[in-house]
Each structure stands twice: as C-alpha cells, then as structure tokens.
C-alpha positions in Angstrom: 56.4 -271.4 -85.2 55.2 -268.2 -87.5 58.5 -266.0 -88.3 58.7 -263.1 -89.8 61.5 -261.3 -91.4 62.2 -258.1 -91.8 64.1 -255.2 -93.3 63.8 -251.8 -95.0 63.2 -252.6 -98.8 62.1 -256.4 -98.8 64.4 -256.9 -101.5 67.5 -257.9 -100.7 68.2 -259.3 -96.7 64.8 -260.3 -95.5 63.9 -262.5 -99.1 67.4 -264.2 -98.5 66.5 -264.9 -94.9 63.1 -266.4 -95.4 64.1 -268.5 -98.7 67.5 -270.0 -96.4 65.1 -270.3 -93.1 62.5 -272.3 -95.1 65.0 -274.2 -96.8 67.0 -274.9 -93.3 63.6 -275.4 -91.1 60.7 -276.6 -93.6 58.6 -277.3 -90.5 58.2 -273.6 -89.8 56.0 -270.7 -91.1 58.3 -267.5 -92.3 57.7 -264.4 -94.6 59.0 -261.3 -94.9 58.2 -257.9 -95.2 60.3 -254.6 -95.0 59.2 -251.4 -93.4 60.0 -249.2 -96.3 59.1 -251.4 -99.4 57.7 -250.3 -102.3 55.1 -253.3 -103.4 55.6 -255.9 -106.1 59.5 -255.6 -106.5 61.8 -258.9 -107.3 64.1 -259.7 -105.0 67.1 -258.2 -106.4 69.2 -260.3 -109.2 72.4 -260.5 -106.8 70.4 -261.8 -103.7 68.7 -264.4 -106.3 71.9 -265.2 -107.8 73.8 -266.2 -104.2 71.0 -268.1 -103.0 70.8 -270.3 -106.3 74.5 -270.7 -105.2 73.3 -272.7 -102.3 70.0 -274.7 -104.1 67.3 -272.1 -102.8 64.8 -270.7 -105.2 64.2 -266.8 -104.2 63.0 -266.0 -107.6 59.5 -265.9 -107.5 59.5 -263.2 -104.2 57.5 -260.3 -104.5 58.7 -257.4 -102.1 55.4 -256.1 -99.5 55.4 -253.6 -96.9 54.7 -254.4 -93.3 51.7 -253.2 -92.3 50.4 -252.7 -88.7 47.4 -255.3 -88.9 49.7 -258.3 -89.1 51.8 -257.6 -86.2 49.5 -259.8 -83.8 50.1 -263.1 -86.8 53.7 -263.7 -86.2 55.3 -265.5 -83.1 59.1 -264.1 -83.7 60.1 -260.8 -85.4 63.7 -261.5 -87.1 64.9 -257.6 -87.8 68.3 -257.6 -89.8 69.4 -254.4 -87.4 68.7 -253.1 -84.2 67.0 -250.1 -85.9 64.6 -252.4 -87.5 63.7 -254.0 -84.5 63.7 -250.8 -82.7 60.8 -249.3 -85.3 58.9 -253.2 -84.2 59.0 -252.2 -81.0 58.2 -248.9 -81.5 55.1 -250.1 -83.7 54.1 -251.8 -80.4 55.5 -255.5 -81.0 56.6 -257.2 -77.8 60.5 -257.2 -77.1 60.4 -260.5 -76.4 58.9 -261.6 -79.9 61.7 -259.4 -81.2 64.8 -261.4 -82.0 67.9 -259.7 -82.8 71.0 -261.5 -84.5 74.4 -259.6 -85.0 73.9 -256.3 -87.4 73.3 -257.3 -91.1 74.1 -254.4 -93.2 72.4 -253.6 -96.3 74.2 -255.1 -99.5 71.8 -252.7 -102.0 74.1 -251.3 -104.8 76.7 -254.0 -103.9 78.6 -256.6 -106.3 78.0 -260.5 -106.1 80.7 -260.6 -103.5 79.4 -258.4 -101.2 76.0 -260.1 -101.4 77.7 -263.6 -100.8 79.0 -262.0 -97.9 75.9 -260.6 -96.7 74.3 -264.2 -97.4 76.7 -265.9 -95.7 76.2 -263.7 -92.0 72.6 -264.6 -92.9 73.7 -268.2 -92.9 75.4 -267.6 -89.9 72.8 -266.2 -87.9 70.1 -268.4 -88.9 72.4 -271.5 -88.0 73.4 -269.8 -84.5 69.6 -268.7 -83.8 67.4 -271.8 -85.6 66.6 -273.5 -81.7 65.7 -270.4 -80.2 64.0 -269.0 -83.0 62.2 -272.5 -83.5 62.6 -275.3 -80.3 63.7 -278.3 -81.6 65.8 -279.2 -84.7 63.9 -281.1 -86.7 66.5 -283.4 -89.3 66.2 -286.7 -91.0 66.4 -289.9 -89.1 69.9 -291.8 -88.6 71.2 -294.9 -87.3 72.8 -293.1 -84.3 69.2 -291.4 -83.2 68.1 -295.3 -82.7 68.4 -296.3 -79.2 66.6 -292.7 -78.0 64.2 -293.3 -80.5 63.6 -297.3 -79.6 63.4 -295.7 -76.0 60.3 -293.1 -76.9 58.7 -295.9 -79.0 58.6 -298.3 -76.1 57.3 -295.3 -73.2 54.7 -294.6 -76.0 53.2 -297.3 -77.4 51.8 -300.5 -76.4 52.7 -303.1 -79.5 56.1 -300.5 -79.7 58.3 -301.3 -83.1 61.9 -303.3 -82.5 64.8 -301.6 -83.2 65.1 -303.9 -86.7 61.8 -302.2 -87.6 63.2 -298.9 -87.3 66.8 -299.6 -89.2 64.8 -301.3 -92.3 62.7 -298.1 -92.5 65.9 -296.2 -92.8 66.9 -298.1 -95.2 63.7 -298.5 -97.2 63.5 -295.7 -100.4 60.0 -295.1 -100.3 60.2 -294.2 -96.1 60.6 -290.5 -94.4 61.6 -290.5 -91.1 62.9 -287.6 -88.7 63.5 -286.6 -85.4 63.4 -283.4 -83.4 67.0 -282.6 -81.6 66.8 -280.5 -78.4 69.2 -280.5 -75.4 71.2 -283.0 -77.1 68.2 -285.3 -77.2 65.6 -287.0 -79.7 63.2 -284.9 -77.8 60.4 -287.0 -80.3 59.9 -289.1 -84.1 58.2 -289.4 -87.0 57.8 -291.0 -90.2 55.8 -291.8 -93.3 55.8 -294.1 -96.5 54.7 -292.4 -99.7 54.2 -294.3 -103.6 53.0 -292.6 -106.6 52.3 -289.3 -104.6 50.3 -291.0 -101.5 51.9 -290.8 -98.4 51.0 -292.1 -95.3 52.5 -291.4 -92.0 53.3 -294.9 -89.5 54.1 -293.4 -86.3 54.7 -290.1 -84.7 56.2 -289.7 -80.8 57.1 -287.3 -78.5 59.0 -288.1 -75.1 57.1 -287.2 -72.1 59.1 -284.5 -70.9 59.3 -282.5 -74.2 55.5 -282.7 -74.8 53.4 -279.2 -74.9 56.3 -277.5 -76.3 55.0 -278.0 -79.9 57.7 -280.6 -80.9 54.7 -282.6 -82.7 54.0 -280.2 -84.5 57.2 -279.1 -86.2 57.8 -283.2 -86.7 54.2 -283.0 -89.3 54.8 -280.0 -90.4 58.1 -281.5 -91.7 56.5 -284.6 -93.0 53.6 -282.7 -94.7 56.4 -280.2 -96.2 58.4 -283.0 -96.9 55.4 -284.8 -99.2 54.2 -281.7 -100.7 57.9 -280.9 -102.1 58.1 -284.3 -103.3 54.8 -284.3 -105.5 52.3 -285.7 -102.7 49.1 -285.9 -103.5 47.7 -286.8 -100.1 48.6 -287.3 -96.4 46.7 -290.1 -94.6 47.2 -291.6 -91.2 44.9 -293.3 -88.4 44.9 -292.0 -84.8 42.8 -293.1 -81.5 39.3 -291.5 -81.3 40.4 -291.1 -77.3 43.7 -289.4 -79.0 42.0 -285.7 -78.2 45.5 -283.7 -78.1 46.6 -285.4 -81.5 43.7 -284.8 -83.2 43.4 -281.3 -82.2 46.6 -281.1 -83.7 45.9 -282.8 -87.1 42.8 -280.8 -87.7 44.6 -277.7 -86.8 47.4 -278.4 -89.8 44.1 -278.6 -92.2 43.6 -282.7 -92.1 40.0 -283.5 -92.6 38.5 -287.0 -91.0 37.8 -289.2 -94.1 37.0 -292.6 -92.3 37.1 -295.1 -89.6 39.0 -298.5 -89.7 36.9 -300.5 -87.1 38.9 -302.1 -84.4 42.1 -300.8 -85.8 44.5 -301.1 -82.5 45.4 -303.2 -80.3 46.1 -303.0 -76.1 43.5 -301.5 -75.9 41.2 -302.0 -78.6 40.1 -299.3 -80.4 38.9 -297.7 -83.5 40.9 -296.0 -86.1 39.7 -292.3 -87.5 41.2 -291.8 -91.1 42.4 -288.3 -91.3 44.0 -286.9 -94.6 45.6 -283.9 -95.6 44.9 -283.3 -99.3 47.0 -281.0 -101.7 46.3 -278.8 -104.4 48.3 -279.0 -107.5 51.2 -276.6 -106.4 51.7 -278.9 -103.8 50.3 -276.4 -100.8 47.5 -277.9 -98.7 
C-alpha cells in the first residue's frame, strides 16, 4: 500500500504522520507532501522534538510541494482536514482514495505542548485508521498466533513444520517471524534467519481465503524492512519454479534470480530458484 500524506506546509502534521505511520506499519510505502510548501524546509524543531519523544527520527525530512503529476502514484490520500482533502479532490483525486481522519489542526507557532497534543491525535488516528488505510496488521510473531499459524502451515505446505518448529524459532535470537492480523485472524506468516547481515527468509503463508488481498506482500515488505533496519546485507530465499504468483511478487519487490538448488523440494519434486534482494549501504534495496 503507497500512502501519501498531506497538509499545507509539509512541515509540521504530514512529516509527523509519515515518520509515526512508517514507524507503526514498516511494510508500507508513505510520503508526504503539503499543498502550500515552500521546498527544502526541516520539519519544524517542535514536530522533531515530540517524535524523538516516541523513538522516531523525523530529522532528516525535507518539506516538497504536491505536484499534480504524482497524484496517479499513491493508493490512499491521508489529508490532516477536510479542506485538504477537499483541494485532492478538487485536483481530481478519487474520493474513495481520499481518507479522512478527525480534523488535525495546524500546531505552527505552537509550544512543545501543543505539538505533543497534535502528535498525539496523529497517534490516534493512525492507530484507529492503520487496517483500513493498510489491510492487515502486520506484528511480530507470538506464542498465542501458533495454533492459526500451525493451521495455515499444514493447508499450505506438503512436509508442513510442527508446532515445536515454530516455538524454537520464536525463541531463537537470530529468527524474525510475523503475522498479518485481519478480522481477528492470522490471515498469513512469515519469517527469516539473518547472521552477520545475511538473511534468509524460511517460509511465507497466506490462508486461502485472505489470498489476492496483498497480505504477502505487506508480510516481505516487513521482513525486507525489517533486515534493512537491522544492517542486512542481503535477502535470499528459494521458491518453486511452478510458484508463478510468488515470484511475480518477489521480482516486483526488486529480488533478482541468482540460482537454482536442483531438486530442492520435496512432495512433489522440484527445483529451487534462488532469488535475492541485495542492499545498498544505506540499507534501501
């Protein structure tokens, strides 16, 4: 999911909602832009100072103006008012791409504490909107997700992990596992082992009735943003050359085939493709 924020200056609201969102949803694309923002502008020392308060990093924002060519990139248009939205809609964006939270008023000329305040309704809103602005909730793996995910594993697989497997991974400090809540459910799984910067990812799932919806997706996007964050150098896995859907979907996050492990699987037999995701030095792909 691509999401966009935006408000007038791109100072102040929009850089504290994108730098929360990413930090809350790493599995998702956001920006932000403002429809009245003069270029190249900080985000403003309050806004930076309230989201340090809560471990995100807004400092190296520049501000950018909106400009009509991009409108088409994004999937969901986060306006901090109704008037923002309005001018999207106006500008010819969809209303359904448009979604509006309660009204976040401006906090420009304000004192810590009324950009705390302001932070905090961001907070609020993201929390209330993150499924609807981004289908499933993608959080780390615990014990209580195990019997859903020991369910998927078994519908999806043919030599399917035990439930043992799936608690010593948990356990296990060099493992990353998640799910994606929806509806109450583990709508799917994923994890990964990483040393010394090399990561590679042991099984992804989605349950049959929450494929299509782009639930695989957010699950590598958060295991790819999860490795990068973490000094990854690389991203490896194997997948079926019969696996069409998931390898449309590898090659679409930027993962380039690097080799073939013959007769890798099992029930039926099968090759292996190596794909791997490499990363520059500032850990983006």
């Amino acid at each position: 999911m691509k999401i966009l924020f935006v408000c007038t200056g791109n100072t102040c609201r929009s850089p504290m909602a994108q730098g929360l969102f990413r930090n809350m949803a790493p599995e998702h694309e956001c920006s932000s832009a403002g429809l009245s923002a003069l270029p190249g502008q900080p985000a403003s020392p309050q806004a930076a100072a309230c989201c340090k308060e809560l471990g995100v990093d807004i400092s190296a924002h520049r501000s950018r103006q909106l400009t009509r060519e991009e409108l088409s990139k994004w999937d969901v248009f986060f306006p901090m008012t109704r008037a923002h939205g309005a001018v999207l809609e106006g500008a010819g964006v969809p209303p359904e791409k448009v979604y509006y939270p309660g009204e976040i008023a401006d906090p420009y000329g304000g004192d810590l504490e009324v950009y705390r305040a302001c932070r905090d309704r961001i907070v609020e809103e993201l929390e209330r909107s993150r499924e609807a602005l981004g289908g499933a909730r993608v959080v780390p793996m615990e014990l209580r997700h195990l019997p859903e995910v020991e369910a998927i594993e078994r519908a999806c697989f043919s030599m399917p992990w035990s439930l043992e497997s799936f608690k010593e991974e948990l356990i296990n400090p060099g493992a990353v596992y998640a799910v994606a809540e929806k509806d109450g459910r583990v709508a799917g799984y994923g994890g990964m082992r990483g040393a010394a910067g090399e990561y590679y990812i042991d099984n992804i799932a989605v349950a049959e009735e929450y494929r299509r919806q782009g639930i695989g997706r957010q699950i590598m996007s958060y295991l790819v943003g999860w490795a990068g964050k973490h000094g990854g150098l690389f991203v490896s896995l194997e997948v079926r050359p019969s696996n069409a859907p998931a390898i449309a979907l590898y090659e679409s996050l930027g993962f380039k085939r690097a080799g073939l492990r013959r007769g890798f699987y099992e029930k039926p037999r099968e090759d292996g493709l190596i794909y791997t995701l490499t990363f520059k030095e500032n850990g983006e792909c």
